[in-house]
Structure formats: structure tokens, C-alpha cells
C-alpha positions as CSV (number, residue, x, y, z in Angstrom):
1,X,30.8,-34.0,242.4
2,X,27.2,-34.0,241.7
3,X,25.2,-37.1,242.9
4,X,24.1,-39.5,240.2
5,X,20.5,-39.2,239.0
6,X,17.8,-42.1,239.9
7,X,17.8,-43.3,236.7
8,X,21.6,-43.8,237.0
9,X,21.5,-45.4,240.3
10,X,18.9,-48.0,238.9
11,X,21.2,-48.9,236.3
12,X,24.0,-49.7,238.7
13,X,21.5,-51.7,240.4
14,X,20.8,-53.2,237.5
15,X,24.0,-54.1,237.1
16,X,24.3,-55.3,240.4
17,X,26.3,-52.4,241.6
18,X,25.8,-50.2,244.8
19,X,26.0,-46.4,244.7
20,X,29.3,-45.4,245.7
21,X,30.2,-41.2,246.0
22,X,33.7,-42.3,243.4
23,X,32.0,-44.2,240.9
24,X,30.1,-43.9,237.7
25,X,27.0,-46.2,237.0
26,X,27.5,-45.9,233.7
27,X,31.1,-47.6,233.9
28,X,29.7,-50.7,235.5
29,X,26.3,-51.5,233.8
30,X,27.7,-54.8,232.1
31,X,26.9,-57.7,234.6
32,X,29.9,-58.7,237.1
33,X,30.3,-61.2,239.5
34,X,28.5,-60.5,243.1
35,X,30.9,-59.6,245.7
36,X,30.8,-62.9,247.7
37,X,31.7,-64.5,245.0
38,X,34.5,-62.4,244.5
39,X,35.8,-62.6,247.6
40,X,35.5,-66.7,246.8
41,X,37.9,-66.3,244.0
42,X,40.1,-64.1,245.1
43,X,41.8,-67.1,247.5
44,X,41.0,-69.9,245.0
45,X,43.2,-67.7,242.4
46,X,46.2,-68.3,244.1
47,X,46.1,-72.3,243.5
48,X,44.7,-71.9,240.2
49,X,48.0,-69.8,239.4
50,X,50.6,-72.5,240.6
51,X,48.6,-75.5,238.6
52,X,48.7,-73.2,235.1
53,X,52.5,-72.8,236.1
54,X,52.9,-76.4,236.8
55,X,50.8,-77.1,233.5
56,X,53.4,-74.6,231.4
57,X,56.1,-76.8,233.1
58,X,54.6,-79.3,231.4
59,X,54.1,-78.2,227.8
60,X,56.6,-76.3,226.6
61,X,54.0,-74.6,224.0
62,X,52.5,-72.9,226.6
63,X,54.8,-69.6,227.5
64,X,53.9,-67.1,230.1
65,X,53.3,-63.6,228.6
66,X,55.8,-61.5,229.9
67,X,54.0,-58.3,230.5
68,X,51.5,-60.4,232.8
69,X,52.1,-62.4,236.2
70,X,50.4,-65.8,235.4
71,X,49.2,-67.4,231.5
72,X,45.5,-67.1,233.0
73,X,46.1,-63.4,233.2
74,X,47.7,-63.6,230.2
75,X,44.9,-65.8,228.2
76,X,42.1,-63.7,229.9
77,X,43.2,-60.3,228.7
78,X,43.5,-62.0,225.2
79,X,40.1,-63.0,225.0
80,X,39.1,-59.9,226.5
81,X,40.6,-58.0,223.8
82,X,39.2,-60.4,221.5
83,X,36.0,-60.3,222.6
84,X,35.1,-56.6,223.1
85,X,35.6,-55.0,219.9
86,X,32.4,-57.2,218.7
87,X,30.1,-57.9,222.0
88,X,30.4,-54.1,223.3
89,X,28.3,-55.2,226.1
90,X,26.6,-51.7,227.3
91,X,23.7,-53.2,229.7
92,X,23.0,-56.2,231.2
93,X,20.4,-56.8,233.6
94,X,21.7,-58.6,236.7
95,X,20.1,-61.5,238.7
96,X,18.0,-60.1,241.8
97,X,19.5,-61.3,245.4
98,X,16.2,-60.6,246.7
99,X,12.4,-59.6,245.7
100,X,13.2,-56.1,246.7
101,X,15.8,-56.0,244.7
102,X,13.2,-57.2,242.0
103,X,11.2,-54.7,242.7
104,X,8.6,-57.3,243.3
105,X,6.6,-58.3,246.7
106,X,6.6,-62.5,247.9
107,X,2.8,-62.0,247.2
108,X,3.3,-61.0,243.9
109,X,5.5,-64.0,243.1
110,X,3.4,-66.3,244.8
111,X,0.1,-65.2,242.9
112,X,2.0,-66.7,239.9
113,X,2.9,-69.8,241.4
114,X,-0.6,-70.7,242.6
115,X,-1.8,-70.2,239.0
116,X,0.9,-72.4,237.4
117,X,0.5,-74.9,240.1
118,X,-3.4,-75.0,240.1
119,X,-2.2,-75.2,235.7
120,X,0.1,-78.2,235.9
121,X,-1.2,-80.0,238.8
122,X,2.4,-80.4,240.5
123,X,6.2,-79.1,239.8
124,X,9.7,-79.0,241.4
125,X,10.4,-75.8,243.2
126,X,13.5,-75.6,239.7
127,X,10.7,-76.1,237.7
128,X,8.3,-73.0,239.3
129,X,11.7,-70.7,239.6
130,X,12.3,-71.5,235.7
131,X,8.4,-70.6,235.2
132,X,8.9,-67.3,236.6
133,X,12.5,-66.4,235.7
134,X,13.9,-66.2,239.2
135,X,16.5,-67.7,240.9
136,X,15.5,-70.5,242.8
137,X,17.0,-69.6,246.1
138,X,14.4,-67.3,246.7
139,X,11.7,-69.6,245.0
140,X,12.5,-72.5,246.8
141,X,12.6,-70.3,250.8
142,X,9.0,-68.7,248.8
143,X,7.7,-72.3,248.6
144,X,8.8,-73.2,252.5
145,X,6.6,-70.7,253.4
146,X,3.8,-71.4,251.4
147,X,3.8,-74.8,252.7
148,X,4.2,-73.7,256.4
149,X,0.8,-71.7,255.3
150,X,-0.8,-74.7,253.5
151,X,-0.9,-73.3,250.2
152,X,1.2,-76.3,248.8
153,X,2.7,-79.8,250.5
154,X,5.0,-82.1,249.4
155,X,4.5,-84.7,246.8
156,X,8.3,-86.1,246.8
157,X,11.5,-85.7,246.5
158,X,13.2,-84.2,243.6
159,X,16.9,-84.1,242.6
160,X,19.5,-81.6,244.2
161,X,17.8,-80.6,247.1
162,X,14.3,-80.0,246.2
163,X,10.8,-81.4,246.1
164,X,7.6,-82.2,244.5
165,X,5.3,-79.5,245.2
166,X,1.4,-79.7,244.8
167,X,-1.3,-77.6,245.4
168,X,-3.5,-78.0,248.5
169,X,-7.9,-77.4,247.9
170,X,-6.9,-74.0,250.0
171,X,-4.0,-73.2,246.9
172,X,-6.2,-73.6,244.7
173,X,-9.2,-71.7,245.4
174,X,-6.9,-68.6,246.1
175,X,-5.5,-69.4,242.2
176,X,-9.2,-69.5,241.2
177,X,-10.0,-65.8,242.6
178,X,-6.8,-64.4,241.3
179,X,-7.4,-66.0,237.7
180,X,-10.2,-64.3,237.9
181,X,-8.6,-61.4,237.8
182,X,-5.4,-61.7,235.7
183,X,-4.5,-65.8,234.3
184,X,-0.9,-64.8,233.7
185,X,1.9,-67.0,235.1
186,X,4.8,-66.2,233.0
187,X,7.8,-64.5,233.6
188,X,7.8,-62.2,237.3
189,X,6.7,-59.0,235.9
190,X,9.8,-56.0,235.5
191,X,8.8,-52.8,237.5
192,X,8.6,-49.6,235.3
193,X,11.3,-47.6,236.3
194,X,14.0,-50.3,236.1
195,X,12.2,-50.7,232.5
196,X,12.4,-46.8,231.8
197,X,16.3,-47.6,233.3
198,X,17.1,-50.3,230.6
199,X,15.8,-48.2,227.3
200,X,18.1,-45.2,228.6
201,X,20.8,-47.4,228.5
202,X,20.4,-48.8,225.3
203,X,19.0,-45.8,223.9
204,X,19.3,-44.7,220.1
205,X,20.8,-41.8,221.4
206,X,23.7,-42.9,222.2
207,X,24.0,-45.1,219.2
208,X,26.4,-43.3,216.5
209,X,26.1,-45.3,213.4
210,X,29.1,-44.3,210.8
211,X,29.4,-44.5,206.7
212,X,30.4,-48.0,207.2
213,X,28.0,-49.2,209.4
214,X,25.6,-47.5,206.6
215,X,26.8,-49.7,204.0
216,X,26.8,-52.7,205.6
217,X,23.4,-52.2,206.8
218,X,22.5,-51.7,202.6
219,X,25.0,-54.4,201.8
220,X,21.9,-56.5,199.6
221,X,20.5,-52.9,198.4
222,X,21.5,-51.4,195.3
223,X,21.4,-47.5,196.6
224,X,22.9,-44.7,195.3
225,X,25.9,-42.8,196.9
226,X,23.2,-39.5,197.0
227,X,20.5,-41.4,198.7
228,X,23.1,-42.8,201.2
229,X,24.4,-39.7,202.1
230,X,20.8,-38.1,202.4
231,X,20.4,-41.0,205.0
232,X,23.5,-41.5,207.1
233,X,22.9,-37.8,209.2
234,X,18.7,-38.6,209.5
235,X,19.5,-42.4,211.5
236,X,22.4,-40.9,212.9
237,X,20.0,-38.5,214.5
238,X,17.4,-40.9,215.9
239,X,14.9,-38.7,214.9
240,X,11.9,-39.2,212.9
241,X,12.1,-39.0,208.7
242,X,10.1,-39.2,205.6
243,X,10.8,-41.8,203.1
244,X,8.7,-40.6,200.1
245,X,9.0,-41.2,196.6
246,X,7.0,-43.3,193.6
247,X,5.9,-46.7,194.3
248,X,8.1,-49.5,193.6
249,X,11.7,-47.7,194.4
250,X,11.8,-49.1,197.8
251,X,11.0,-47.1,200.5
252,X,9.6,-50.3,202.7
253,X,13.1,-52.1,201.8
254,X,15.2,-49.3,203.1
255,X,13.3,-48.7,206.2
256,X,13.0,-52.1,206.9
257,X,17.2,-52.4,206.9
258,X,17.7,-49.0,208.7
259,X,18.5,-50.8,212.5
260,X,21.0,-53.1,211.4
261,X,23.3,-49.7,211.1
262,X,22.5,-49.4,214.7
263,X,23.9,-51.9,217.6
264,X,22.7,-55.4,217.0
265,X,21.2,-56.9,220.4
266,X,19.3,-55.0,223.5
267,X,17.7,-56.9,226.3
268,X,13.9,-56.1,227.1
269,X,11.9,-57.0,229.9
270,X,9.1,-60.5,228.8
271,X,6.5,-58.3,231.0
272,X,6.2,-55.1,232.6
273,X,4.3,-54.8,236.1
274,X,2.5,-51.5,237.3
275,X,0.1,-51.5,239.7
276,X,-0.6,-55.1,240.0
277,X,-1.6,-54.4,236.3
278,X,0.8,-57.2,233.4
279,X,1.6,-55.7,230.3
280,X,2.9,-57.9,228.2
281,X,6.3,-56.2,226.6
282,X,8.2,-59.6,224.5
283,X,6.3,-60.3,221.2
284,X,7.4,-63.2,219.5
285,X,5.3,-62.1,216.2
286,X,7.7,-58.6,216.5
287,X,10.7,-59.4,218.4
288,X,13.8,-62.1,217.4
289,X,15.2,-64.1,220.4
290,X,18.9,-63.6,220.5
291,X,20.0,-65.8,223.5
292,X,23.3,-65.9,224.5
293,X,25.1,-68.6,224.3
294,X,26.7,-70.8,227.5
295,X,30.3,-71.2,227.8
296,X,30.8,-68.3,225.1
297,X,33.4,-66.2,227.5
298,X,31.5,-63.2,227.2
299,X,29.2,-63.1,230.2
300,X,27.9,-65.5,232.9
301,X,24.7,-66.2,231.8
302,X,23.6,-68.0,235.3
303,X,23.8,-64.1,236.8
304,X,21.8,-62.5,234.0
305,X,18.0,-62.1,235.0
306,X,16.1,-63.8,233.1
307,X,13.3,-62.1,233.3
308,X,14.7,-59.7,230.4
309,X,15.3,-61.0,227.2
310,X,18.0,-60.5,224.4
311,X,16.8,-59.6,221.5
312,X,17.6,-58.3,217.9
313,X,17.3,-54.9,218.1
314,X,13.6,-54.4,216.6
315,X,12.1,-53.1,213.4
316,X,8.2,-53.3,213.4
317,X,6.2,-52.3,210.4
318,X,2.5,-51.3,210.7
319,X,0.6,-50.5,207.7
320,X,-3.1,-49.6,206.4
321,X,-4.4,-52.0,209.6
322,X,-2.7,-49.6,211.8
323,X,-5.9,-48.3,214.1
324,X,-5.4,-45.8,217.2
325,X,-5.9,-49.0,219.3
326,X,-2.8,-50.5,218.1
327,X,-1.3,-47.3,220.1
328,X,-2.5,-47.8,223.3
329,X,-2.5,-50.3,226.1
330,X,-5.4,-53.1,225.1
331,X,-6.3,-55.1,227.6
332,X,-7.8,-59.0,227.2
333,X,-11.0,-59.0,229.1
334,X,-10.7,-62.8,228.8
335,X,-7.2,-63.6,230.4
336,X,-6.5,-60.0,232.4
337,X,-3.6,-59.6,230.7
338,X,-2.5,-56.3,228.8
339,X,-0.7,-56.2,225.3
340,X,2.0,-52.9,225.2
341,X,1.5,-50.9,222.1
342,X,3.4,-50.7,218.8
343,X,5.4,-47.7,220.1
344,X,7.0,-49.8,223.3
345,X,7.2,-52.8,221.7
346,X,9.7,-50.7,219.1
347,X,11.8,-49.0,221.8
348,X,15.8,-48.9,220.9
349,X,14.8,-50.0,217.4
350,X,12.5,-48.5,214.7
351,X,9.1,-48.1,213.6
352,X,8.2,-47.9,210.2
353,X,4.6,-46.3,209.3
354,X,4.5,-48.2,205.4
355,X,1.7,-46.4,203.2
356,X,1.3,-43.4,205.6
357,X,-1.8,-41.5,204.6
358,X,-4.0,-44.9,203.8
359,X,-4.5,-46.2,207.5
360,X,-7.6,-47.0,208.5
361,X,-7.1,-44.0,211.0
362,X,-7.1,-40.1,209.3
363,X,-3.8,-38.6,209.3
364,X,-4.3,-36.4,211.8
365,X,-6.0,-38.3,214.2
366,X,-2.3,-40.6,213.9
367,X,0.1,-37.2,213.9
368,X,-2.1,-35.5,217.2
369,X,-1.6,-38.6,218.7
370,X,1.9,-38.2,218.5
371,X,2.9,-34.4,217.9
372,X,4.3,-34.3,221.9
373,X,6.0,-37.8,222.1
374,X,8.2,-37.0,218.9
375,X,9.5,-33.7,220.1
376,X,9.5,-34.8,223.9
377,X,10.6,-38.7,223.3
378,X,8.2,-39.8,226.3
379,X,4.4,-40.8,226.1
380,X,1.3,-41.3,228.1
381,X,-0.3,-44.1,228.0
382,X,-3.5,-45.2,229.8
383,X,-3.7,-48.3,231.8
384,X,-6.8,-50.3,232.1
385,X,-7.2,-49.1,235.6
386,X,-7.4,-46.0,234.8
387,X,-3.9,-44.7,235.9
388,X,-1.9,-42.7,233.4
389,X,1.8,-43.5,233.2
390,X,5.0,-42.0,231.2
391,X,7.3,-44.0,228.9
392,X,9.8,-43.7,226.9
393,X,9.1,-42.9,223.6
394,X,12.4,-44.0,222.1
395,X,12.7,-45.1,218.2
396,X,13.0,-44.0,215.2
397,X,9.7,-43.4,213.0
398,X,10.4,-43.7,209.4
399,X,7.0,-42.5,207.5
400,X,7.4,-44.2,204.2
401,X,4.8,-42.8,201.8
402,X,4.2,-43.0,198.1
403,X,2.4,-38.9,198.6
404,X,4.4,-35.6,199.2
405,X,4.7,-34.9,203.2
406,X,3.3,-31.5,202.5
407,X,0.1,-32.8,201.3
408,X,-0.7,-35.2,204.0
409,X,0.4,-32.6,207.4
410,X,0.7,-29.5,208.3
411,X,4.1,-27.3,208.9
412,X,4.1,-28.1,212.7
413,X,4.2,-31.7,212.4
414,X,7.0,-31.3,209.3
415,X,8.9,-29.6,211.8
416,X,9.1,-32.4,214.3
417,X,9.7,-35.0,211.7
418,X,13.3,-33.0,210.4
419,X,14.6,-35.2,207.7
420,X,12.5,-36.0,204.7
421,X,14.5,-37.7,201.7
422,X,13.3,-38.8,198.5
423,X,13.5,-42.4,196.8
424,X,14.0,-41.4,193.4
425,X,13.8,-43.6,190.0
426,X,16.9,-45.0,189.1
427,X,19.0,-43.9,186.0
428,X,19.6,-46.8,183.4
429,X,23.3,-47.3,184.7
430,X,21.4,-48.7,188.4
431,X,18.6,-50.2,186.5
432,X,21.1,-52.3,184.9
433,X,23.0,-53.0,188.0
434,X,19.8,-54.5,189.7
435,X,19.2,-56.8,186.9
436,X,23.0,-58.2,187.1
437,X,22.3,-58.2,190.8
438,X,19.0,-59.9,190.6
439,X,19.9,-62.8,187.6
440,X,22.0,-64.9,189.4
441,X,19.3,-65.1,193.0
442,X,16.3,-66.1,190.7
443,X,18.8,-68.7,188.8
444,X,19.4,-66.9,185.8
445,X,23.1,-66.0,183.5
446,X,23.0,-62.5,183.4
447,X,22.7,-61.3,180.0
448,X,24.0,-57.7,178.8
449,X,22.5,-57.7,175.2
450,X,19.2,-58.9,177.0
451,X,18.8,-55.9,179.1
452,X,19.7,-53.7,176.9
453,X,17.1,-54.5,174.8
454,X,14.4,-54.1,177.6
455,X,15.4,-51.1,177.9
456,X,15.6,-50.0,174.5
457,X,12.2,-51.7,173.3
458,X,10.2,-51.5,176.8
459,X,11.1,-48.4,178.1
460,X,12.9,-45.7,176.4
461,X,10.3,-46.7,173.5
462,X,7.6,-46.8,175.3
463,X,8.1,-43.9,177.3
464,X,8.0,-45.9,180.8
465,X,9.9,-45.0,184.0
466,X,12.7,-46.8,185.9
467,X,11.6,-48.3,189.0
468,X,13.9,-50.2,191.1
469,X,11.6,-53.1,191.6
470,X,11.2,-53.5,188.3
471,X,13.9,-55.9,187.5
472,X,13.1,-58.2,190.1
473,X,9.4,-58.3,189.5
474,X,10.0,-59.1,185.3
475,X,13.1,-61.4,186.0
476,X,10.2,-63.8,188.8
477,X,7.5,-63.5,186.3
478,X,10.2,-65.3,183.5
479,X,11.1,-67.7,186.2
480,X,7.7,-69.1,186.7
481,X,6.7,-69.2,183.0
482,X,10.4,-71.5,182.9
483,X,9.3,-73.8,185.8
484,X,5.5,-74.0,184.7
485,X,6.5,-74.7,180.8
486,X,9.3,-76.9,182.3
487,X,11.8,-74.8,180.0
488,X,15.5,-74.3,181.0
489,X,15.8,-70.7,183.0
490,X,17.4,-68.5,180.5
491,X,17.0,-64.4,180.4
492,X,16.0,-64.2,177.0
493,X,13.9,-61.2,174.5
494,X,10.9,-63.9,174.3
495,X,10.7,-64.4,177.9
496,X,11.0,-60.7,178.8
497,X,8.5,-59.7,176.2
498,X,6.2,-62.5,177.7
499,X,6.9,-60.8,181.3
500,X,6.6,-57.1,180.0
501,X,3.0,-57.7,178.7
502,X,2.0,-59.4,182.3
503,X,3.1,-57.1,184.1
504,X,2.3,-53.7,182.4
505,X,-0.8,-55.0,181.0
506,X,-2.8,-52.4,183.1
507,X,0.1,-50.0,184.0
């Protein structure tokens, strides 16, 4: 049997797992229990069993399962069964039982305690283990020693076995030289390769989405049945796309709804570490915090590390401010402290380039910058220290674009972006359908006779094209002439003749 690859050992490290010649890495990613505990409940079960049976005893409602030997058997399997067909828990990082585990050094960890310290003035050892999203077993032996070396000393006591800690004048001019250098104190940075570890786990690769998961991702769209099936093999493919078409058929709106087909939740680290260098990976302004909730069943949260986070899977969109900075590793001369680029920040999600062709960077500056990393799916990025490192380069790029593909690139940079679909106009039938689905969210009684005179008089009359925004942008303008005119919301001819002149007045 072939040895597992290091990327798969770090994942059963990860997962607090231990290489073993029998077992797959893969099969045990989801967090566990560590083995001394296991070996805790393995003689508490036992007495657990006989006080469920006496409970049964009890309460005649409560029946053991025959096909299992005790009800909490029998009740765990059932939530188990319950559970997995909607978590499919496929990696979870697990609590470090040490700083090498962590991939970290006690100098590392104690460089960001200094600077919180010489922050806040004083903290409990929980507190400064909650700072830097570690368990406080090893923050609390961490802070023994940096008292025995005069770093901090005790202010007080503090509840369940912990103290008061302040920083001594020694603390804090060490904090001052290394806030010279960096002033982060967050969360204890992830290495790279356990990083590189966690997006092959949860990679878009290995996400499947079917017609169903499609349609519930398009579930407030009004799309077509072509346009669907034009989409379905290009996400299922993970691969880059075109989304072009005329203005106003919702290109943006479809690319911005393309993850929900894929799995809901991955876990990323708050901060990366290489090289003593912090990159700063968690952005609140791009990612949604998905914590998980205590007591749920699911998972121990107390064994999760905590320095990842669970998030929504992500969807960024960058538009004409997109600059060739935003794709690189920009560093904060002022605090240290690096900011990832769009392209990691959107790992296991998507990226959507909206307007391609009118950034403030040429088109081919943007594709060259990318022509290897889309064919390869790794990237190079350039630290601050001058190192060079590989990533993962692992999302799908939608290019949504109001010009034809073929005018903006050239045939070798087609050919790495495979799919490219067109939004077309809608025919009258879907026209109508996004009024009837639009009426009733602005506040208004659908009205059949209404729309089809727009169409007749405003359209077929006038020569104009379908476009699917159309019926929400009249049906808004007619709401705010109601409100402002403090007139009853009706979809009437006068109010849509009203909104047709608005709106097409220069069109």
C-alpha cells in the first residue's frame, strides 16, 4: 500500500489523528475525541449504561432499541443518522496538544502576549489564551515561564486556577521592539502547509453540485431551463467561465448566487504565519462568520482550534477598483501586518471579476497575471520580505462582462477559461413572470392587463428590448412616486407611463 502523501498526513494531524500504515487520513479528518479521553470514557460508559437502564425502568416511554445494546447507543446512532445527511462535516481543524503540534515556537506565542499585555495593561492567563486562540494549558505553563524570566508577575488571583498577570518595565520594552516590527496580537498565526492542508480538503474539486443543488441555489432568480443547463456542467467543473451578455440581464446576480450550489460552510485560518511574516487571511468586509453552535450534537466545539474560523463559504466581487495591488500581498508599513490578496481570501468559494474589461488595470496586464494559476490552480505570491511562496489557487473565476470574450483576450487565455455562456434577453413569457415575481416584494397586486399593456405600448411599439431588470427597476421607480405623492401602491397604466419616461428618458 502506498504511503500517504504529506499533505494527507497533515490533514490527519489536523484532525488529531496519527499516521498509521492501515488507515486513510481522509476517513478521519472530522474532529474526534483525543485518545486519553477516550480511554476516560470507555470505563465511565459502563455506569452510564446501567443508570439509562434504570432510567428506562423508570419510564415506560423509553424502550431500548432492539438492534442496539443500551438506549444511549440507540439515541446516539439516531442523532447521528439525523445529523449527517445535513452537517457532512469533511474537515475540522483540531485543538493543538502542543506548540509543535501548532506549528508554532513558545517565542512566537509569547511575542503576542507581550504586545497584548503591554495593550491592556493586565489579563488572566484565560483571558491571553482567548486572545490568541489557544488552549490555555499551554498558555497558562507559557506564562509560568515568562514569569520565572521576569517578563510578567502576578497581580492576583483569578478564578479556576489562574492569575492576574501584568507586565514587568523588562515585558514591556521587549513588546516595544517587537511592535516595532509587527503590532499584531490577534489570533496565533496558522503555518502554511497546514493552511495549503485545509483548502485541499475543502476544495471545489471535490464539491459535485447536482440539478437540484442548481436550483436551489437560483431559487429567488427567474432563469431559464437553457441558461441553467449551460451552467450546471461549468460550476460543476470548478473551473473558470464567462458570463457575458447585454447589461441589465443579470450577470452580477447569477455569479453572485453560484456558491450556494456548492457546500455551505469551510473553516479558514484568522491569520497565516510564514517566516515570522502575519498575513492576515479572515476579512470581516468579505467573509460571513458561521460559528457553531454549543450543545448542537454535531461536534465538540471546546476541541476545535480556534484559531480557524467557520465560515460561509465565500463569494467576493471586485469590480473597476480592481488594481494589480489587490492581487498581491500588501503590507501595512504602519502596523507590520500583511493583508492576503483577493485570490486567497476567495479559496473554496468564488471570485467574480464584475465589468471585466473596465478595471482600472488593462486586460492583459490582469489575464498575464493569472494565465499559469488558472491552468495550474497554485500561485506565487511575494512576501514583503522578499521570499516567494506557492498557494493554492483554488476558486472559481466567473468574468461577468457586458463585451464579447473574444474581443477583450486572446485564444490562449479563452482556452483556460472553458465555459463561456451567454445571459440572453428574456422572451415576453419570462418578462412577464419577473413582473408577477417582482409585484408582490415592492408591495404591489400584480396586475395582468397592466403588463400587458407595457409591453404592448412600451416595447413591442417602441421597438425596445427585454431586459430582465427591467421589471424591477419600473415597478421601484412607481413605488417611490406612491410613497412621495402619499398615493396607495397600485401597478397601474399612469404610474408605468410615469416610470417608462424616467427611466428611458436617455436610453
Amino acid at each position: 500500500m502506498a504511503e500517504p502523501s504529506a499533505i494527507e498526513n497533515l490533514l490527519a494531524r489536523l484532525a488529531g489523528h496519527t499516521k498509521t500504515g492501515g488507515s486513510d487520513p481522509w476517513a478521519v479528518v472530522a474532529a474526534s475525541r483525543p485518545a486519553h479521553e477516550t480511554e476516560v470514557r470507555k470505563t465511565s460508559d459502563v455506569g452510564l449504561e446501567d443508570l439509562v437502564r434504570r432510567i428506562q425502568e423508570m419510564k415506560p416511554g423509553l424502550t431500548k432499541s432492539p438492534s442496539s445494546d443500551s438506549g444511549v447507543a440507540s439515541a446516539a446512532s439516531g442523532t447521528a443518522a439525523a445529523a449527517a445527511p445535513a452537517e457532512r462535516i469533511a474537515f475540522v481543524p483540531h485543538e493543538p496538544a502542543s506548540f509543535l503540534e501548532a506549528e508554532l515556537t513558545e517565542s512566537e506565542v509569547e511575542a503576542l502576549i507581550l504586545k497584548f499585555l503591554q495593550s491592556h495593561g493586565e489579563t488572566t492567563g484565560r483571558s491571553a489564551a482567548e486572545q490568541v486562540r489557544l488552549p490555555f494549558l499551554l498558555i497558562d505553563e507559557l506564562l509560568r515561564q515568562m514569569k520565572q524570566d521576569q517578563l510578567v508577575v502576578h497581580k492576583g488571583a483569578a478564578p479556576m486556577n489562574d492569575y492576574v498577570y501584568r507586565v514587568t518595565e523588562f515585558g514591556r520594552e521587549r513588546a516595544r521592539r517587537l511592535s516595532a516590527h509587527c503590532t499584531y496580537f490577534g489570533a496565533a498565526p496558522v503555518s502554511l502547509k497546514d493552511y495549503i492542508a485545509g483548502v485541499k480538503a475543502q476544495s471545489l474539486t471535490m464539491q459535485h453540485p447536482t440539478a437540484d443543488d442548481l436550483m436551489r441555489a437560483f431559487d429567488d432568480l427567474l432563469i431559464n431551463s437553457r441558461t441553467l443547463n449551460r451552467l450546471g456542467p461549468a460550476i460543476n467543473s470548478g473551473r473558470g467561465l464567462f458570463l457575458f451578455g447585454a447589461a441589465g440581464n443579470g450577470k452580477t446576480s447569477i455569479a453572485e448566487r453560484v456558491t450556494k450550489a456548492f457546500g455551505e460552510f469551510i473553516w479558514i485560518p484568522r491569520a497565516l504565519g510564514i517566516d515570522g511574516e502575519i498575513i492576515r487571511l479572515f476579512d470581516p468586509s468579505n467573509h460571513e462568520e458561521s460559528p457553531l453552535e454549543n450543545g448542537s450534537g454535531l461536534l465538540d466545539t471546546s476541541k476545535i482550534d480556534k484559531r480557524w474560523v467557520r465560515i460561509r463559504r465565500p463569494t467576493i466581487v471586485v469590480g473597476g477598483e480592481l488594481t494589480m495591488d489587490n492581487l498581491e500581498v500588501t503590507l501595512n508599513t504602519s502596523t507590520g501586518i500583511s493583508e492576503a490578496p483577493m485570490q486567497l481570501k476567495s479559496n473554496c468559494g468564488t471570485l467574480v471579476i464584475d465589468d471585466f474589461g473596465r478595471q482600472r488595470m488593462t486586460t492583459d496586464e490582469l489575464l498575464n497575471r493569472w494565465i499559469v494559476p488558472l491552468e495550474k490552480r497554485y500561485d506565487f505570491l511575494n512576501l514583503p520580505n522578499g521570499k516567494k511562496i506557492q498557494v493554492p489557487f483554488d476558486q472559481l473565476i466567473i468574468f461577468s462582462t457586458n463585451l464579447q470574450p473574444r474581443d477583450l483576450v486572446d485564444e490562449a487565455f479563452l482556452r483556460r477559461v472553458p465555459y463561456k455562456i451567454e445571459v440572453l434577453d428574456p422572451s415576453e413569457d419570462e418578462f412577464r413572470g419577473l413582473l408577477k415575481l417582482m409585484a408582490p416584494k415592492l408591495g404591489f397586486e400584480y396586475k395582468d392587463d397592466v403588463a400587458s399593456y407595457l409591453i404592448e405600448t412600451h416595447y413591442r411599439a417602441a421597438g425596445r428590448p427585454f431586459r430582465c431588470c427591467h421589471p424591477r427597476d419600473l415597478l421601484m421607480q412607481v413605488r417611490s412616486m406612491c410613497l412621495f405623492q402619499g398615493l396607495p401602491l397600485e401597478m397601474s397604466k399612469e404610474h408605468l407611463d410615469f416610470a417608462v419616461d424616467n427611466y428611458f428618458a436617455v436610453m
